[in-house]
C-alpha angles and dihedrals in degrees: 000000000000109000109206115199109205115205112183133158122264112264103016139195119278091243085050092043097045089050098052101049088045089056097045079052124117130345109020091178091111101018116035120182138207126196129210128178127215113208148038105347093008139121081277136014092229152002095267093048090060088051090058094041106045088045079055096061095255097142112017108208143151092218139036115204096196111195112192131013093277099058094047081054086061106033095049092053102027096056153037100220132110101268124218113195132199111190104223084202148040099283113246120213088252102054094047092054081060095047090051094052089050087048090068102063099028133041110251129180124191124210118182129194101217124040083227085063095045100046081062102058085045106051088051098051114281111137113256102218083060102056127068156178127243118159113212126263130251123217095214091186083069099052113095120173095169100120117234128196097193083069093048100048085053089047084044102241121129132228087255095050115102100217118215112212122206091210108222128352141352102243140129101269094044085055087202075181087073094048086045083061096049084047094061091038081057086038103061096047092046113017077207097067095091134164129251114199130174105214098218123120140060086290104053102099094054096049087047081049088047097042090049085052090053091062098207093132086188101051113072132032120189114214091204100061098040108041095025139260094281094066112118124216098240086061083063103062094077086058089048129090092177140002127227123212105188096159111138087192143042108305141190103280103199092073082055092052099041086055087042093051084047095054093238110159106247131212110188129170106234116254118147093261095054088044096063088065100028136042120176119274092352104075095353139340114270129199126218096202114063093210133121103243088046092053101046088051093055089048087053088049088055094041086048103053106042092180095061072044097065092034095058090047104044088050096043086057095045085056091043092054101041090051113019101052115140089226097069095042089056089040084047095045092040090052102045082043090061095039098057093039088047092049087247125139107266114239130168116227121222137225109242113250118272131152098324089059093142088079088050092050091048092048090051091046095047094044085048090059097055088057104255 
């Protein structure tokens, strides 16, 4: 039996959190797994606590998935085993140049969620042949698009109201501030335009703050606050007519394609990590400028061609579901999981081509530009 022990950081991100709990999911009989948080209320309290820990015996494992730089912290100096690391975050410069020395005395293999990430690792020195790409996985028995009007009156939206969702978490990079100004842009012209957040992130407290100082006490509901902090995102799609990207940088990708798997009509503003999932008019409509007034036109033009509407989504779910299926995240992970613990090359395998080919022709295109 493979023992995987899982380090993450108290409290993760949803996509961490969803992940870990996907691959510690089902039959352990050949792979059992083992999870230990790093933070307040965790496992241990810090970084430098696991690695005491972990070099006293406390998790025996063949494998440490590390997610997060701490954890990889943790996980590199507090134990023997072959490490596999998921970054939690855009890598910075500074952070690669350590992943690189720790590459040197133990073996280390990277797997990214997005080709933008991985790109990164890569272009600043990271081997090639020890980073890869594996896209997260959807639980398509939790997506549920059916609208219902019982959610949105809790959530105190009519039958009449057109609910803006900001798709994933409030943090720094997914700048909900930018889609609250596209809200109250849409706000102004309808009162029934009106903003859906989930109030979950780093970031919450300070959109709630800056909603409150807007004082448009119709605008914006929190689901957060008004159905309570244990609601999931995917529980917020039946309350949602469409949902808004306004990230400038690289952002979390499994809230997309959730969104993308429930058929929700997207408007995203371009940036290379939105453009791996969404490309304009064909799964969603994307904006070039990331600025209020951009945004809440392109959200008129979709609400004014409802054909180019149902085209976008019903493609958008045919590519969720050809490349964001929780079955081949776990397949890819299990795999990669048995090739590092056996001393074989890692090496992801791919889903064949089918009706979502467009992500198969962009990962060939991008592996044929590094070079591989």
């Amino acid at each position: 039996m493979l023992r995987i022990l899982h380090l993450l950081p108290k409290p993760a991100d949803y996509q961490t959190e969803t992940a870990v709990a996907q691959l510690c999911r089902g039959d352990q009989s050949e792979i059992a797994t083992e999870i230990r948080t790093i933070g307040h209320g965790g496992d241990y309290a810090t970084g430098l606590a696991g690695v005491i820990a972990l070099r006293r015996g406390d998790a025996e494992a063949d494998l440490i998935h590390a997610w997060g730089e701490t954890a990889l912290f943790a996980g590199a100096l507090g134990g023997n085993q072959h490490i596999i690391y998921s970054p939690t975050e855009f890598p910075r410069r500074r952070a690669i140049r350590w992943l690189r020395s720790i590459m040197d005395y133990r073996d280390v293999q990277v797997v990214c969620p997005t080709d933008t990430m991985r790109r990164a690792f890569v272009e600043h020195g990271v081997p090639i042949e020890r980073c890869h790409l594996i896209r997260p996985g959807v639980d398509f028995a939790r997506v549920n698009r059916r609208r219902d009007p019982a959610l949105r009156a809790a959530l105190g939206f009519g039958d009449d109201d057109l609910v803006l969702l900001a798709i994933g978490e409030s943090t720094r990079v997914a700048d909900h501030q930018l889609t609250t100004w596209a809200a109250v842009v849409l706000h102004v012209l309808d009162r029934r335009n009106r903003l859906l957040v989930w109030g979950r992130g780093p970031l919450a407290q300070k959109i709630s703050r800056f909603v409150g100082r807007l004082q448009q006490p119709d605008l914006c509901r929190i689901a957060a606050q008004q159905l309570g902090p244990s609601i999931a995102f995917e529980q917020l799609l039946p309350a949602a007519d469409i949902g808004l990207v306004t990230a400038l940088g690289p952002v979390a990708t499994l809230p997309i394609a959730i969104c993308m798997a429930a058929a929700l009509p997207i408007v995203a503003v371009v940036n290379s990590t939105v453009s791996e999932l969404l490309e304009d008019r064909h799964n969603a409509m994307l904006v070039g400028t990331p600025s209020p007034r951009s945004i809440a036109r392109r959200v008129l033009d979709l609400r004014e061609d409802p054909n180019l509407q149902w085209a976008i989504c019903d493609r958008a779910r045919t590519e969720a579901y050809e490349y964001f299926s929780q079955t081949r995240f776990i397949a890819q992970f299990r795999a990669v999981y048995r090739q590092v613990h056996s001393g074989a090359r890692a090496e992801v395998p791919q889903s064949a081509p089918a009706s979502g080919a467009r992500f198969q022709k962009q990962i060939r295109r991008e592996h044929g530009s590094m070079g591989l």
